[in-house]
matplotlib code that plots the C-alpha trace (Angstrom):
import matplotlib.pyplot as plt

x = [142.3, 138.7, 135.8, 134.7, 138.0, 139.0, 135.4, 136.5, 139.5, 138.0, 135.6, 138.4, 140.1, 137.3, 136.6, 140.7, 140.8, 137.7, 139.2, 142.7, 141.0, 140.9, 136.9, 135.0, 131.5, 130.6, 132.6, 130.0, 130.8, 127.4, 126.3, 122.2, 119.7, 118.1, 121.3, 120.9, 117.1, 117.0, 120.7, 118.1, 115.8, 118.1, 119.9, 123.8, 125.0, 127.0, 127.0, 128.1, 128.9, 129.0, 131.3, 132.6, 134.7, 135.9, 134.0, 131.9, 128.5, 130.8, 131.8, 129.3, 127.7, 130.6, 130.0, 126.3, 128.4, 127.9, 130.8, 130.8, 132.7, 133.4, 134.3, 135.1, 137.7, 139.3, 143.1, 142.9, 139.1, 139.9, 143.4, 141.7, 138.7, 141.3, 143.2, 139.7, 138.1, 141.6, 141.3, 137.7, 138.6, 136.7, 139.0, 138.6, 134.7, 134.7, 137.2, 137.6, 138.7, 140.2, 137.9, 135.0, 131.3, 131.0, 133.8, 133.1, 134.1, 136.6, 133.4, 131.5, 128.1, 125.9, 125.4, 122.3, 122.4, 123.9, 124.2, 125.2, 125.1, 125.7, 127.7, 125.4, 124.2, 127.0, 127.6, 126.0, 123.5, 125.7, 127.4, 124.6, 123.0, 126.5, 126.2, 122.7, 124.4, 126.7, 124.0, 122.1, 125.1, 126.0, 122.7, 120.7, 116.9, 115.5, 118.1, 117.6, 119.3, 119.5, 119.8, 120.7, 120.6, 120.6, 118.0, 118.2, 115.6, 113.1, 114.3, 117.9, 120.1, 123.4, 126.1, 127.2, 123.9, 125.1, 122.3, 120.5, 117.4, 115.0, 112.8, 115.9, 116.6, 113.3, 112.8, 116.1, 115.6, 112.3, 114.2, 114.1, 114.0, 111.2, 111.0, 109.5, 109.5, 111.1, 111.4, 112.0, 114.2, 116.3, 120.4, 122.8, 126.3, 127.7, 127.1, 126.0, 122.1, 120.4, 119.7, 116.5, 117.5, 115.8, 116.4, 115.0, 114.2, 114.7, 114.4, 115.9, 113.2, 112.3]
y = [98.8, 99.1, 100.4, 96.9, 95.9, 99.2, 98.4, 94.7, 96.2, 98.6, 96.6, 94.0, 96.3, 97.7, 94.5, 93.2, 96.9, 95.3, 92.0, 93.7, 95.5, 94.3, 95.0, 92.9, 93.2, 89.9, 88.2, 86.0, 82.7, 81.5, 82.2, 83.9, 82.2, 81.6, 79.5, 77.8, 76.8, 75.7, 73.5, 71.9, 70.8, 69.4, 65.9, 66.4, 66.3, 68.9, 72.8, 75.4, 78.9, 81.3, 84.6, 82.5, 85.4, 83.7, 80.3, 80.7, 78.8, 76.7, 75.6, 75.3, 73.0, 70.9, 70.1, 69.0, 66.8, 68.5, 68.4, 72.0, 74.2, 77.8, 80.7, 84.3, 86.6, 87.5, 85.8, 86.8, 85.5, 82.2, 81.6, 82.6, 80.3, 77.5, 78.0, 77.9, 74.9, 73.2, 74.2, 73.2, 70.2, 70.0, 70.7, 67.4, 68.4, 72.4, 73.5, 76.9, 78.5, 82.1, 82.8, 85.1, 83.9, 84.3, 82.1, 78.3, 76.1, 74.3, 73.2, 70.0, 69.1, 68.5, 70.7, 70.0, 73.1, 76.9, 79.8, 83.6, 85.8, 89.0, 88.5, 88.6, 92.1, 93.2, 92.0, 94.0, 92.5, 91.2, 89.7, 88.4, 86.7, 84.6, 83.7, 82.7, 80.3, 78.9, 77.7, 76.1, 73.9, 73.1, 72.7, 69.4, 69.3, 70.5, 71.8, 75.2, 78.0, 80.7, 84.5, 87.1, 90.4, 94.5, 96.0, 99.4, 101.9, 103.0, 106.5, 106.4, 109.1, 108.2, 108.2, 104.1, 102.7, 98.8, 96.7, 94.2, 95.1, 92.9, 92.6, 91.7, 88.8, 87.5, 88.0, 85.9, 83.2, 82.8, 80.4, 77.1, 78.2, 79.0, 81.1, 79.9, 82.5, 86.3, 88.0, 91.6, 93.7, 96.2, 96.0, 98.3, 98.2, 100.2, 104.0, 104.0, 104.8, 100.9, 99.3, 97.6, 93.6, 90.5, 86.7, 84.6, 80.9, 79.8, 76.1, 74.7, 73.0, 69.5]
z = [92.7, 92.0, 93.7, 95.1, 96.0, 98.0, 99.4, 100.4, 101.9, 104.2, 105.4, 106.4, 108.1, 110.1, 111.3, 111.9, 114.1, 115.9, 116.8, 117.8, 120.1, 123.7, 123.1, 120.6, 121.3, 120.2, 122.2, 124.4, 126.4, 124.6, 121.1, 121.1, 122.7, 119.6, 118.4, 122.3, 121.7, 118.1, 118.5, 121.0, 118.7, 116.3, 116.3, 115.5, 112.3, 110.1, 110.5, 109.1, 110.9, 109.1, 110.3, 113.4, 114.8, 117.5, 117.1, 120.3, 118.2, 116.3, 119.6, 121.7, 118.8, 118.3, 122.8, 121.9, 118.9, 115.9, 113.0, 112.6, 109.5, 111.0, 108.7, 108.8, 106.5, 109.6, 110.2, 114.0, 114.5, 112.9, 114.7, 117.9, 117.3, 117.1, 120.0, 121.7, 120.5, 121.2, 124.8, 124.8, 123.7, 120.6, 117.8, 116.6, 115.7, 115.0, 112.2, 111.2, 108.0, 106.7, 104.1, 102.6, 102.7, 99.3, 98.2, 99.5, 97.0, 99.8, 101.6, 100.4, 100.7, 102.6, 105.4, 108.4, 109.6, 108.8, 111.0, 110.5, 113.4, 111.7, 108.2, 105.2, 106.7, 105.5, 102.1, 98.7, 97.2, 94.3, 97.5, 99.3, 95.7, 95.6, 99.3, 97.8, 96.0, 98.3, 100.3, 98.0, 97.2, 100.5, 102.3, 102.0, 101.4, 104.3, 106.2, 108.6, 107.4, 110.7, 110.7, 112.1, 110.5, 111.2, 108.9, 107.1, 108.3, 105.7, 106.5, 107.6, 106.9, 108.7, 107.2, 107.3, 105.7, 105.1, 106.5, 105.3, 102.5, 104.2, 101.0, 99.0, 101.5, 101.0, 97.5, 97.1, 99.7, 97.9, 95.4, 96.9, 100.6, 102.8, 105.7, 109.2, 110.9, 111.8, 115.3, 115.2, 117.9, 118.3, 118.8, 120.2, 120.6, 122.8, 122.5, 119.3, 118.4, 118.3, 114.9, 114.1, 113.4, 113.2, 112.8, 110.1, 110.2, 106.9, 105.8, 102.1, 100.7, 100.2]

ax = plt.figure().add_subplot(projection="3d")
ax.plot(x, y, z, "-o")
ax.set_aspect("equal")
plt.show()
């Protein structure tokens, strides 16, 4: 096994101890009230959610009646996001798949809309230039790309430093994207020390 790989798999099972747990912190009725306000703005069409844990934006879109793709490398997330949208009755609109963000080719273009609450944060940047990719396939001309990221600290000497570079995100979305607009904050989950994060407005360009 190589370094990336045992990487890959420790990170998976991190998160498949998270959503074992009776305890997963992101586990909301309602997806961020950023996700609420903009899906306001925006007539229906096709999204894409990316690292739908348990599907809670991917269906909450599919109610306002958007087709919406939901992904995340997790088996439990995905099966659980299933038996929810069934008994929200929306299965029909919001389907989810096992896979990683980085590997897409089963999706087809074009996408309205894409959302990540708190993936790409953790991908390398070989990772996140891929994910790059991906959504420049699968988005259409100006289509809203939204983010949610934890940010490294310029000074950060703990011992799990695997946020997002911010000026690596923007020196990449440069290409073809655009960004709106950033609001910065501060998360914290549980008992741990908060994290500086942010969310991006970014739009593919015409």
């Amino acid at each position: 096994m190589t370094g990336r790989q045992e990487g890959e798999m420790k990170k998976y099972e991190r998160m498949e101890e998270i959503y074992e747990s009776d305890a997963v912190p992101w586990d909301q009725t309602d997806p961020p009230p950023e996700v609420v306000t903009l899906a306001a703005q925006l007539l229906p069409g096709r999204a894409l959610d990316l690292g739908c844990g348990f599907g809670r934006a991917a269906i909450y879109l599919a109610h306002l009646g958007w087709q919406v793709d939901g992904v995340d490398f997790v088996d439990q997330a995905v099966q659980e996001a299933k038996i929810r949208a069934a008994q929200a009755g929306v299965s029909d609109r919001a389907h989810f798949f096992q896979s990683a963000v980085t590997q897409l080719d089963f999706l087809h273009e074009p996408y309205d809309f894409a959302l990540d609450v708190g993936c790409a944060h953790g991908l390398t940047l070989e990772e996140l230039r891929t994910y790059h990719l991906q959504l420049l396939r699968l988005l259409k001309p100006g289509a809203i790309f939204l983010l949610f990221a934890h940010l490294n600290e310029e000074a950060d000497e703990r011992e799990e430093k695997n946020w997002m570079d911010e000026a690596a995100l923007r020196k990449l979305f440069a290409e073809v994207f655009h960004l709106e607009k950033a609001k910065y904050g501060q998360t914290q989950v549980k008992d741990q020390p908060p994290w500086r994060s942010a969310w991006f407005w970014f739009r593919k360009d015409l």
